[in-house]
N, CA, C and O atoms as CSV, one atom per row, in Angstrom:
chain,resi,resn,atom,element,x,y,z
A,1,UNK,N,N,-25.375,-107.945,-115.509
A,1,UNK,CA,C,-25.784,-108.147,-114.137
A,1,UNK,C,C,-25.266,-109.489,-113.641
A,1,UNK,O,O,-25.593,-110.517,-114.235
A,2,UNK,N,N,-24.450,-109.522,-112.550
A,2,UNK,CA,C,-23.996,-110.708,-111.577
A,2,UNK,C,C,-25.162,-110.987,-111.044
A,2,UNK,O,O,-25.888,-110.077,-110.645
A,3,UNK,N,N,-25.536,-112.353,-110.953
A,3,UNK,CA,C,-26.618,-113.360,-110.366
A,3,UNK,C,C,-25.898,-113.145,-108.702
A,3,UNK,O,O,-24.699,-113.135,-108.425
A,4,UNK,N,N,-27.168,-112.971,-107.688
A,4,UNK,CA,C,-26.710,-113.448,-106.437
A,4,UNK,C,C,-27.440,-114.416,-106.332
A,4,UNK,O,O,-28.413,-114.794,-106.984
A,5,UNK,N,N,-26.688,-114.978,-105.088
A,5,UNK,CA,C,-27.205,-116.325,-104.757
A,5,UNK,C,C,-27.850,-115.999,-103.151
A,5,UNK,O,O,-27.437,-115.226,-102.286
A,6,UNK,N,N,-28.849,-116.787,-103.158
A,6,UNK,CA,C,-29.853,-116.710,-101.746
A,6,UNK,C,C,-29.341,-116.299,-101.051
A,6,UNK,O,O,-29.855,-115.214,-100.775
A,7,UNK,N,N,-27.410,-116.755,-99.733
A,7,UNK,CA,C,-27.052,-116.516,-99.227
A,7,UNK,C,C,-26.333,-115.493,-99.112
A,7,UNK,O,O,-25.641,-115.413,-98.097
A,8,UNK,N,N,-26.283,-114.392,-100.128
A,8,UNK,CA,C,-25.580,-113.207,-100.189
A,8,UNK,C,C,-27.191,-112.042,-100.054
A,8,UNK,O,O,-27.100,-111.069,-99.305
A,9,UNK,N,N,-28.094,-112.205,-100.574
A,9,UNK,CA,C,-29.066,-111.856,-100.240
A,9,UNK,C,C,-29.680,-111.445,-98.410
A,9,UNK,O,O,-30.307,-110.464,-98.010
A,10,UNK,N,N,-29.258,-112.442,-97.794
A,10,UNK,CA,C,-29.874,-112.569,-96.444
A,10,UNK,C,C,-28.728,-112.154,-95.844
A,10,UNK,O,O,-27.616,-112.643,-96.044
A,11,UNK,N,N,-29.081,-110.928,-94.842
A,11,UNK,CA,C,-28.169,-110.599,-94.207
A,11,UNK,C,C,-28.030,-111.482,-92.630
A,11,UNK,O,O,-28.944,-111.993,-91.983
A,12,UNK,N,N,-26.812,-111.446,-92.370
A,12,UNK,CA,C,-26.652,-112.511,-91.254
A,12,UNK,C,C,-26.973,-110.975,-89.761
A,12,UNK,O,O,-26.729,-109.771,-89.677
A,13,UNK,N,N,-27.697,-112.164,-88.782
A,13,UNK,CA,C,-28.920,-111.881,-87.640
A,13,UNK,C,C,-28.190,-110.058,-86.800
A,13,UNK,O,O,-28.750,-109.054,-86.361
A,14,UNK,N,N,-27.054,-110.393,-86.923
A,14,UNK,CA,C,-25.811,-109.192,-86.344
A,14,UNK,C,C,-26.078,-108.070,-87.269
A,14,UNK,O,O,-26.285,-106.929,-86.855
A,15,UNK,N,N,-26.072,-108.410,-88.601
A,15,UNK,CA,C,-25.894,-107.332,-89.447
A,15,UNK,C,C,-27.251,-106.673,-89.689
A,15,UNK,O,O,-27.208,-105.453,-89.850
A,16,UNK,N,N,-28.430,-107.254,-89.744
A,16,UNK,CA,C,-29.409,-106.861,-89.623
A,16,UNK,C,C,-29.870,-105.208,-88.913
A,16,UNK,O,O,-30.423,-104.209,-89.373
A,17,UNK,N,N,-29.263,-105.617,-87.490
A,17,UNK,CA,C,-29.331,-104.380,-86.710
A,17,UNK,C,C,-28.193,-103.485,-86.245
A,17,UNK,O,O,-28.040,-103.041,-85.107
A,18,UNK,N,N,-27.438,-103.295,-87.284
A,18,UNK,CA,C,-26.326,-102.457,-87.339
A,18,UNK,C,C,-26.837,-101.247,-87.889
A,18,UNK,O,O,-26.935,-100.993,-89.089
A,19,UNK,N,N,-27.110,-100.620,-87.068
A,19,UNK,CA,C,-27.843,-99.189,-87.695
A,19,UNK,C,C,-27.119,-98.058,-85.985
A,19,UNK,O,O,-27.222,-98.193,-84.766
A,20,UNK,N,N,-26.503,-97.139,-86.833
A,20,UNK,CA,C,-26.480,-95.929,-85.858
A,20,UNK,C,C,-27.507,-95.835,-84.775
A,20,UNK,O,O,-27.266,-96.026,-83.583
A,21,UNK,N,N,-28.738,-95.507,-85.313
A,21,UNK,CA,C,-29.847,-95.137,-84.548
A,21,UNK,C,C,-30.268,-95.763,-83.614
A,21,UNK,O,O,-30.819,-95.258,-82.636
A,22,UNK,N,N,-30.039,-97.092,-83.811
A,22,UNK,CA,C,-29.947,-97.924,-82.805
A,22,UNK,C,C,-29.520,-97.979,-81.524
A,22,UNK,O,O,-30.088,-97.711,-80.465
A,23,UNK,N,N,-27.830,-98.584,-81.921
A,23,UNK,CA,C,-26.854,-97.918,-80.663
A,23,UNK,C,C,-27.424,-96.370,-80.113
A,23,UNK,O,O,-27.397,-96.021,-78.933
A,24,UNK,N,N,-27.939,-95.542,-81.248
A,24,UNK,CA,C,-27.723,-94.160,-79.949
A,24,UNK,C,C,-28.977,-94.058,-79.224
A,24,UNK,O,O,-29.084,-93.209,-78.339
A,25,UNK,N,N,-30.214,-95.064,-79.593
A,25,UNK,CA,C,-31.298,-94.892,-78.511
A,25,UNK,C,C,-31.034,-95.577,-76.948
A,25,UNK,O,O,-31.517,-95.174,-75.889
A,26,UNK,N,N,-29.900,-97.004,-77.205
A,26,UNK,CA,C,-29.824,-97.834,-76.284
A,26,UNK,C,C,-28.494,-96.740,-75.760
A,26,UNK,O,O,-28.455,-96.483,-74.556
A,27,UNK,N,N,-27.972,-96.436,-76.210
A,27,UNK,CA,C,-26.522,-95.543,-75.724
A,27,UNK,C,C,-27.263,-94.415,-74.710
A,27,UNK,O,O,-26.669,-93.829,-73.804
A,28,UNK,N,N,-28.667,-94.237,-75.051
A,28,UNK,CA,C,-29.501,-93.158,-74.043
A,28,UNK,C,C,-30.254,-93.374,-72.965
A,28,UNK,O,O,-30.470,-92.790,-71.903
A,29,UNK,N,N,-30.667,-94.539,-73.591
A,29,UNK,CA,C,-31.671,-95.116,-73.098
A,29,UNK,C,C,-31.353,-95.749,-71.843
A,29,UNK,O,O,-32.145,-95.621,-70.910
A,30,UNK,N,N,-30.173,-96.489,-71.686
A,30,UNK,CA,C,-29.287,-97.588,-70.697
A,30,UNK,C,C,-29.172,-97.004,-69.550
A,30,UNK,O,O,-29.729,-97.326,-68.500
A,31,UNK,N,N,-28.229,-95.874,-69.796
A,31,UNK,CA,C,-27.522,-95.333,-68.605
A,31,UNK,C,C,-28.822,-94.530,-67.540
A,31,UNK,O,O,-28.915,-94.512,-66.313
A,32,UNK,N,N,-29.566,-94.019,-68.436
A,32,UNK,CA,C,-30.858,-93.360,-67.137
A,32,UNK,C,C,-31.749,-94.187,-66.808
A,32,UNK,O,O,-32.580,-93.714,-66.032
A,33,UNK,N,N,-31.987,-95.864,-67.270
A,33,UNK,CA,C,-32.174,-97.142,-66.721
A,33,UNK,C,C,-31.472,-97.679,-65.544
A,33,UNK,O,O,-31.938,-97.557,-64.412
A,34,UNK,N,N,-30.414,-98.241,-65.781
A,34,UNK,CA,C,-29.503,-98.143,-65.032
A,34,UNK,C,C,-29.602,-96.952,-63.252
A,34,UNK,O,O,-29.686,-97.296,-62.073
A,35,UNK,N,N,-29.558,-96.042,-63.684
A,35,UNK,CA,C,-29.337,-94.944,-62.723
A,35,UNK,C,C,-30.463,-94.638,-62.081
A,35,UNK,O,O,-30.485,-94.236,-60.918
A,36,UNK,N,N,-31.669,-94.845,-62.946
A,36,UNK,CA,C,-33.142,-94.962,-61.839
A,36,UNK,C,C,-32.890,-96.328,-61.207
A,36,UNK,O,O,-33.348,-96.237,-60.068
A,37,UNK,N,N,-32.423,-97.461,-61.375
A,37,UNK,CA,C,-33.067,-98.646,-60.646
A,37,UNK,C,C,-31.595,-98.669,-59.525
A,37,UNK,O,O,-31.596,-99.363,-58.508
A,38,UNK,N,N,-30.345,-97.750,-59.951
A,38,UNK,CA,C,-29.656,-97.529,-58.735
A,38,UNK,C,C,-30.158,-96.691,-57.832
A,38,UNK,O,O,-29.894,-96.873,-56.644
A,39,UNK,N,N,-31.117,-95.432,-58.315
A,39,UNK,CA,C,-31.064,-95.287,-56.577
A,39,UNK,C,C,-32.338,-95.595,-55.780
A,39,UNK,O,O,-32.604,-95.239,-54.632
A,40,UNK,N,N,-33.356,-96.622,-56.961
A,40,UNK,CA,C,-34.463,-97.070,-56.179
A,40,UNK,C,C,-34.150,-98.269,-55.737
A,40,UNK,O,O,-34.803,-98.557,-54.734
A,41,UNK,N,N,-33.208,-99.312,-56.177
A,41,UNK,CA,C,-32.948,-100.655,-55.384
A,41,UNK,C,C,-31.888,-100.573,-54.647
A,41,UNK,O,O,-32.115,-101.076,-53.547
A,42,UNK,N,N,-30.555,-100.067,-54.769
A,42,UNK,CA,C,-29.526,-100.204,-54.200
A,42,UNK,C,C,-28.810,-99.263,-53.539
A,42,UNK,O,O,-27.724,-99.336,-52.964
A,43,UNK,N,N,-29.855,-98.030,-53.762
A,43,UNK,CA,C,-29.181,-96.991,-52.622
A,43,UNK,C,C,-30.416,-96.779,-51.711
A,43,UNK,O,O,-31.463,-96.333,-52.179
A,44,UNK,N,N,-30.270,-97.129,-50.306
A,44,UNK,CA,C,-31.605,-97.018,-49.773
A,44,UNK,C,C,-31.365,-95.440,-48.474
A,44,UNK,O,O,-32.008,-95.091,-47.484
A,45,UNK,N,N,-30.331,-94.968,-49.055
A,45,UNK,CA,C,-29.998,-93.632,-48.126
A,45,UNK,C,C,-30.887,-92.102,-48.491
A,45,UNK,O,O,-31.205,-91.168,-47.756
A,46,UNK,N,N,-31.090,-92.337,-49.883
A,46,UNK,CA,C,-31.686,-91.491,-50.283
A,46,UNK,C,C,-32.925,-91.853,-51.731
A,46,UNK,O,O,-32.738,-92.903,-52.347
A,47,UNK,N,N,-33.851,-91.137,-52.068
A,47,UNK,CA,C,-34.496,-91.318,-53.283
A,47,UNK,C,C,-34.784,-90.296,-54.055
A,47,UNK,O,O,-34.428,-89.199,-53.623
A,48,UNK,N,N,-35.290,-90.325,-55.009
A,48,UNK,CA,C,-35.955,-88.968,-55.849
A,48,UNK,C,C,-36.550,-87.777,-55.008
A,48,UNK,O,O,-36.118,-86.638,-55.187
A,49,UNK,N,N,-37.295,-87.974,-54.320
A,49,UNK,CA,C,-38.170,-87.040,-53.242
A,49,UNK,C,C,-36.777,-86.391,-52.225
A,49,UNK,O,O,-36.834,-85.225,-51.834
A,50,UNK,N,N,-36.246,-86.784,-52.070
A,50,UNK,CA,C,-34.864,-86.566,-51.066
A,50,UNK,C,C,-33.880,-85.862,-51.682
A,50,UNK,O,O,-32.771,-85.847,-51.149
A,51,UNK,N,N,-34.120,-85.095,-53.010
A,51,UNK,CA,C,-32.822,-84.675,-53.592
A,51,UNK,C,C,-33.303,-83.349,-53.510
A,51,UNK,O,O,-34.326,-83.200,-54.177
A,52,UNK,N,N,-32.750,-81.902,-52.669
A,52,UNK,CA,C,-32.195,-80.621,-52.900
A,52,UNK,C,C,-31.346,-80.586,-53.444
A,52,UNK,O,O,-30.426,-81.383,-53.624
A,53,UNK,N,N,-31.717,-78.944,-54.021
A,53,UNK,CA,C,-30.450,-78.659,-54.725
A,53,UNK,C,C,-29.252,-78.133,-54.282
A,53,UNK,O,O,-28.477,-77.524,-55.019
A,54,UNK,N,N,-29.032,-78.384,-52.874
A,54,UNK,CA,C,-27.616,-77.857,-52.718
A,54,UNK,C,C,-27.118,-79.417,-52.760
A,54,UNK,O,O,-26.047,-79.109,-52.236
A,55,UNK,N,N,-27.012,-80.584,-52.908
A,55,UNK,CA,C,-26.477,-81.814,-53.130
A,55,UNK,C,C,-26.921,-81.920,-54.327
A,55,UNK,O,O,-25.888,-81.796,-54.984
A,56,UNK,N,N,-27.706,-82.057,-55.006
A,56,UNK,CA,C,-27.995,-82.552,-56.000
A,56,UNK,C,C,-27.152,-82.764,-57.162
A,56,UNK,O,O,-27.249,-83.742,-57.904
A,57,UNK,N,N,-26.124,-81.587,-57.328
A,57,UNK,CA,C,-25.095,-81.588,-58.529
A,57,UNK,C,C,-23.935,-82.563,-58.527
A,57,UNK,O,O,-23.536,-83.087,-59.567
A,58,UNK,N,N,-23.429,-82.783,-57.396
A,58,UNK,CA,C,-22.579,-83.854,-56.518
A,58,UNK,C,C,-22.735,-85.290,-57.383
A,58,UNK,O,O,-22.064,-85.926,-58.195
A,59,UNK,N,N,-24.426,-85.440,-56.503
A,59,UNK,CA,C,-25.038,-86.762,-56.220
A,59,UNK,C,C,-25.494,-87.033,-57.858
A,59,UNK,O,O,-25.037,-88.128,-58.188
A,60,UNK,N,N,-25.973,-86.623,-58.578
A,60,UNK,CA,C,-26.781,-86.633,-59.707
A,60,UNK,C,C,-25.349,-87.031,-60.772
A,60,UNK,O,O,-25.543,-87.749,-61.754
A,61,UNK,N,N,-24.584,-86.739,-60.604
A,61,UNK,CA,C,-23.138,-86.385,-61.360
A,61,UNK,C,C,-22.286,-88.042,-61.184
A,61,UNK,O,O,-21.664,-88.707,-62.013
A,62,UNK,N,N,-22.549,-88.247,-59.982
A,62,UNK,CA,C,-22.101,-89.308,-59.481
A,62,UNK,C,C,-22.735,-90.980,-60.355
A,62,UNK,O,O,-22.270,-91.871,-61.066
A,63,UNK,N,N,-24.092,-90.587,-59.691
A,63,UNK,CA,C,-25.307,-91.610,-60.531
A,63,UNK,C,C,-25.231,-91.418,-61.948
A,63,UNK,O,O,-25.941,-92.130,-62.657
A,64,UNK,N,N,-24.548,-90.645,-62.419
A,64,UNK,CA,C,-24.760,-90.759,-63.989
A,64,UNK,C,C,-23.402,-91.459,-64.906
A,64,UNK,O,O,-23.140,-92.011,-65.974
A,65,UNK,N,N,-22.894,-91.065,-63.846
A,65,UNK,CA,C,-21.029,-92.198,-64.160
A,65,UNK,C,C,-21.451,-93.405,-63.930
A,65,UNK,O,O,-21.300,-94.107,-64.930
A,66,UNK,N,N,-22.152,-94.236,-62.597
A,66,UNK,CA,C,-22.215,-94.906,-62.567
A,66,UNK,C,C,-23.310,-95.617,-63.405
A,66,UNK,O,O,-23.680,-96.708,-62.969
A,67,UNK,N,N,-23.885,-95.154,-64.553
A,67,UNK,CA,C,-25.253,-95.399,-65.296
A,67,UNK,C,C,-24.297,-95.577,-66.512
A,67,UNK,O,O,-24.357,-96.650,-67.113
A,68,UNK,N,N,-23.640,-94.863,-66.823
A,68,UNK,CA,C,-22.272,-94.912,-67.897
A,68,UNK,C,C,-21.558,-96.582,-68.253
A,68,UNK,O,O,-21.321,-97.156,-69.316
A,69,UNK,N,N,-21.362,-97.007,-66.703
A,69,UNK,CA,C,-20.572,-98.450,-67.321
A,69,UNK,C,C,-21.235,-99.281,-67.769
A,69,UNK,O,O,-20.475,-100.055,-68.352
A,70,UNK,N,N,-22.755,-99.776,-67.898
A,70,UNK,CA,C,-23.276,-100.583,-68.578
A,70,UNK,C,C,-23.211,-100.713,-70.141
A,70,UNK,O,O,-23.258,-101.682,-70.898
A,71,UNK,N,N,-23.082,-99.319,-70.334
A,71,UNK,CA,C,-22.704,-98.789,-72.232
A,71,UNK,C,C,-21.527,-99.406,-72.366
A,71,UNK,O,O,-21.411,-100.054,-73.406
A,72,UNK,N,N,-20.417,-99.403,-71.472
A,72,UNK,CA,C,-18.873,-99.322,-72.092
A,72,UNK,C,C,-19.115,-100.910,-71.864
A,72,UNK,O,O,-18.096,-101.508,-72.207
A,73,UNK,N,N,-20.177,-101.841,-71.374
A,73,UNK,CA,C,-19.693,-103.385,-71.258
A,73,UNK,C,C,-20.914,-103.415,-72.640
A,73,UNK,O,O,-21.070,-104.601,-72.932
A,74,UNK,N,N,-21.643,-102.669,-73.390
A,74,UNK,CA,C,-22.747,-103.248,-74.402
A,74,UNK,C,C,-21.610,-102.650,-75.351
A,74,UNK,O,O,-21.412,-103.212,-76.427
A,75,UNK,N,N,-20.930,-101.641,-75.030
A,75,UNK,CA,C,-19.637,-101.442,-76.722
A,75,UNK,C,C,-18.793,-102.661,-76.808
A,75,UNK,O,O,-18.805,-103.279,-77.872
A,76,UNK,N,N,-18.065,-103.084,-75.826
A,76,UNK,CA,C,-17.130,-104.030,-76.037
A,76,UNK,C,C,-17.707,-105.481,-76.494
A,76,UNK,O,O,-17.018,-106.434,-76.859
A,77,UNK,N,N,-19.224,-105.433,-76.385
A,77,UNK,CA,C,-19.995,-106.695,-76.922
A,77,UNK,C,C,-19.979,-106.362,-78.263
A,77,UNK,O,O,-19.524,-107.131,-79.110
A,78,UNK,N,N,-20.484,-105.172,-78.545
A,78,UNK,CA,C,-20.837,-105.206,-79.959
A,78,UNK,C,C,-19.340,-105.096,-80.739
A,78,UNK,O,O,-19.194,-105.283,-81.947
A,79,UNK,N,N,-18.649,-104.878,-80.134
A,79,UNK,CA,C,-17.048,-104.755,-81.212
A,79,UNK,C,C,-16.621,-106.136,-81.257
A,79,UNK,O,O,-16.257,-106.598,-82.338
A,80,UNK,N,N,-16.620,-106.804,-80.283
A,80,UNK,CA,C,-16.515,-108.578,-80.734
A,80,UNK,C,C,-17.867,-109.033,-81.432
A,80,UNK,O,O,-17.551,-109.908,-82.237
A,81,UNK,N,N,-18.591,-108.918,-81.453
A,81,UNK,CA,C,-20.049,-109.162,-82.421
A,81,UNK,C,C,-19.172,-108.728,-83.687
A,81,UNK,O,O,-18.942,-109.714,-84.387
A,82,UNK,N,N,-18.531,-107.374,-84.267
A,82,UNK,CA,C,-18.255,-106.858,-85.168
A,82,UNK,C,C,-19.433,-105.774,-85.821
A,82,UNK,O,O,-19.636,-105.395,-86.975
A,83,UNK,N,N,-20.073,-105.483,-84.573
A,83,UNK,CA,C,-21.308,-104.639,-85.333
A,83,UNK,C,C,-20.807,-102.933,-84.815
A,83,UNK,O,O,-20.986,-102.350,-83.745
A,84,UNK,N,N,-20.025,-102.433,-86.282
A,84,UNK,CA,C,-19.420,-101.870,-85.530
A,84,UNK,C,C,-20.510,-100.304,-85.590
A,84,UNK,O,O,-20.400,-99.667,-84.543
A,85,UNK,N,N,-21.274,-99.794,-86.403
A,85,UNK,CA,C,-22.523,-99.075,-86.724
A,85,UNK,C,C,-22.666,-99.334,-85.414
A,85,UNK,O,O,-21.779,-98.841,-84.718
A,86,UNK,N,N,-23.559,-99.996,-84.806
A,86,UNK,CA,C,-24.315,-100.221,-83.241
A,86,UNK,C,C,-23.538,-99.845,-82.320
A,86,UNK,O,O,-23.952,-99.082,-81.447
A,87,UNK,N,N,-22.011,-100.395,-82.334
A,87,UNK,CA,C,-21.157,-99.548,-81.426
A,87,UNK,C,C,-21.067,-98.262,-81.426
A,87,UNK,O,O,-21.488,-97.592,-80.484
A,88,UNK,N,N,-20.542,-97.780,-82.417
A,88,UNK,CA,C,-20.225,-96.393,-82.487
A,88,UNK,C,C,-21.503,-95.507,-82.009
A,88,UNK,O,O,-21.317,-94.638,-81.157
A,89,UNK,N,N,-22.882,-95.735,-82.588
A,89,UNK,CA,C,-24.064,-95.437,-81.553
A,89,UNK,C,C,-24.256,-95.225,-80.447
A,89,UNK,O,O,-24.780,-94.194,-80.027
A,90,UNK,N,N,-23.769,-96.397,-79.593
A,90,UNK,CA,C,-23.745,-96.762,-77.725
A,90,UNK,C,C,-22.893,-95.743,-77.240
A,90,UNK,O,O,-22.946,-95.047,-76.226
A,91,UNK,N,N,-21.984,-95.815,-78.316
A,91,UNK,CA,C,-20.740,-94.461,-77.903
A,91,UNK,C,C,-21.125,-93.001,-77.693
A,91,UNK,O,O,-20.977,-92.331,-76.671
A,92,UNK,N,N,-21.753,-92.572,-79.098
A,92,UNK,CA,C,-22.379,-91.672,-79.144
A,92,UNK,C,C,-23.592,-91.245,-78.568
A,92,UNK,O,O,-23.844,-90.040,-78.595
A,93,UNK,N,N,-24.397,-92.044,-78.043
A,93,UNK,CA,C,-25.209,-91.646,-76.988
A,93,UNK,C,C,-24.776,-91.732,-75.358
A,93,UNK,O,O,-25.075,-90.882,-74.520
A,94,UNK,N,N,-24.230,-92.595,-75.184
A,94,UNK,CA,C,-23.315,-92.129,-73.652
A,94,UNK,C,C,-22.550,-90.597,-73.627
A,94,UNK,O,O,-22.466,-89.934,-72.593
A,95,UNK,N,N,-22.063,-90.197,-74.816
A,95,UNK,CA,C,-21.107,-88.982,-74.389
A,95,UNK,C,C,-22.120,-87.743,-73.947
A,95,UNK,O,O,-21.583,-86.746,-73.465
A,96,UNK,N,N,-23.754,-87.768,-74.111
A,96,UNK,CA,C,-24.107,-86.547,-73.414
A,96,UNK,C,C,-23.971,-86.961,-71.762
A,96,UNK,O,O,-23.465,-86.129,-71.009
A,97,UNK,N,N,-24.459,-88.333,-71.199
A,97,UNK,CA,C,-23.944,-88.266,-70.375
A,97,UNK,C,C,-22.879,-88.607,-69.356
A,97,UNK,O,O,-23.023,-88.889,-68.166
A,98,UNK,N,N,-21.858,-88.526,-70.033
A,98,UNK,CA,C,-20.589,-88.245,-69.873
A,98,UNK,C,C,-20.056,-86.729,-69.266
A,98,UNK,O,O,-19.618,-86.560,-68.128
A,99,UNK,N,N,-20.238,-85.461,-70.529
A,99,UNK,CA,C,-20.449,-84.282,-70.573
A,99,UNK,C,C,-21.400,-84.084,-69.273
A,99,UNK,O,O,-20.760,-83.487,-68.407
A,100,UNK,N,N,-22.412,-84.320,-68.952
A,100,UNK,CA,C,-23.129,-83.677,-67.806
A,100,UNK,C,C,-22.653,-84.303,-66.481
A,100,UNK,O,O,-23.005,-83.723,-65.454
A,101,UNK,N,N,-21.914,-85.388,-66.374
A,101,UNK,CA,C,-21.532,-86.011,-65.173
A,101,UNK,C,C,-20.339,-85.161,-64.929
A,101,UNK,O,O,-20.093,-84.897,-63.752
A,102,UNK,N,N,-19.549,-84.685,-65.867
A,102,UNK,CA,C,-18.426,-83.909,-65.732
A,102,UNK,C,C,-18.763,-82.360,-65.036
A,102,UNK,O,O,-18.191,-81.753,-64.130
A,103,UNK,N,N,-20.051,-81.984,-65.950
A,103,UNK,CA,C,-20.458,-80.896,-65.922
A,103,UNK,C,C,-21.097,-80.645,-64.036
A,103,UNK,O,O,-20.832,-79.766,-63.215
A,104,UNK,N,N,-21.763,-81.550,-63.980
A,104,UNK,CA,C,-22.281,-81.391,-62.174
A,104,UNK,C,C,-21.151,-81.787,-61.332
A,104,UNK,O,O,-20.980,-81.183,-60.274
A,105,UNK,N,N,-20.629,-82.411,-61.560
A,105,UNK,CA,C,-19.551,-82.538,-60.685
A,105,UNK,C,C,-18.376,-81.706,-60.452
A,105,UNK,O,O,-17.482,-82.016,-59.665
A,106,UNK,N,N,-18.405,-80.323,-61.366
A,106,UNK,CA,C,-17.519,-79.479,-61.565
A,106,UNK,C,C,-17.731,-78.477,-60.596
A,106,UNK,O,O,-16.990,-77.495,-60.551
């Protein structure tokens, strides 16, 4: 048995939370954050109560792209961090909505 020493023991503060599961709750979690507080602060044309469904596929499709870029600026953090587990997560939870922004807007 090789002796470790204290500092190989302790994982450094980044590596700690390099876990898949991670990235893919915040990869889910972000973008429908994001996309509620866009159309309750910054779109004042319409709100939740205001959406039929003959717009809705359009509009909903739209808000979910734009809920999307906050992920692609938390991946490019975590790939200079080097946490690359947490990235690949953020990734993988944005692509459902990715797929459905494509999907309503079709």
């Amino acid at each position: 048995m090789s002796a470790c020493t204290p500092a190989q023991l302790i994982k450094p503060p980044t590596q700690r939370f390099d876990k898949y599961w991670i990235g893919i709750l915040l990869g889910l979690a972000l973008p429908a954050l994001v996309g509620y507080v866009y159309i309750e602060r910054f779109n004042l044309w319409y709100t939740f109560e205001a959406f039929n469904m003959d717009m809705m596929g359009p509009i909903l499709g739209k808000i979910m792209q734009v809920g999307i870029f906050p992920n692609l600026a938390l991946l490019f953090v975590f790939y200079t961090m080097e946490v690359w587990k947490l990235a690949k997560g953020v990734l993988i939870g944005a692509l459902p909505y990715l797929i459905a922004s494509i999907a309503f807007m079709a």
